[in-house]
N, C-alpha and C positions, 0 to 999 in steps of 0.2 A: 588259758585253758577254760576258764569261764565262761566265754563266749560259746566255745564248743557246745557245752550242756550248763546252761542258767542256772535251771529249776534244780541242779542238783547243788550249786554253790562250792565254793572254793575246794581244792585240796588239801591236805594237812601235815600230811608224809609222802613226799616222793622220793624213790629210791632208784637209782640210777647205776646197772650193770654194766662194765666194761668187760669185754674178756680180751686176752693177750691177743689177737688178730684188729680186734677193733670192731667188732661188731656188740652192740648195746641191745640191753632190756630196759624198758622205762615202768614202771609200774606207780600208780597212783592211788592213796588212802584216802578215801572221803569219810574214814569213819572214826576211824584210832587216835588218839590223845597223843598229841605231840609232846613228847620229854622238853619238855623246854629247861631251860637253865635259869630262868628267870620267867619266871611264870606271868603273862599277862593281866592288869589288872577287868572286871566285868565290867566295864567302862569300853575298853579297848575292844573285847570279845561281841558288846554292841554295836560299836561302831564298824565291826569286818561283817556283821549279818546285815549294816544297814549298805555297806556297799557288795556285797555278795551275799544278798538274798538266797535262801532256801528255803523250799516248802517244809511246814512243821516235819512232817510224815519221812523227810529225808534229811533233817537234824539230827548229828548223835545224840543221845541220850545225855552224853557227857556234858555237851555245850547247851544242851535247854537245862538244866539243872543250874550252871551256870550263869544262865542270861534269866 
């Protein structure tokens, strides 16, 4: 999905609707804080902006706070 749209940079939460026939909704969060279970170290969260760049201006707030 990155290649789609660069400038915006990775997704963080996708959510993926089945309904009983089989027909899907995909939806994709480029903004919201992933629940993780084991929280990445700022190390890690560097090294995902040096390979999936995004302009400051469409960075969460969460992750410049972080990096």
């Amino acid at each position: 999905m990155y290649e789609l749209n660069p400038e915006k940079g990775a997704w963080y939460i996708m959510i993926l609707e089945v309904d009983n026939i089989g027909k899907f909704k995909i939806k994709y969060d480029y903004e919201s804080k992933p629940p993780f279970k084991y929280e990445p170290s700022k190390e890690e969260y560097i090294a995902e902006l040096k390979e999936f760049p995004r302009k400051e201006e469409l960075t969460p707030k969460w992750l410049l706070e972080i990096t």
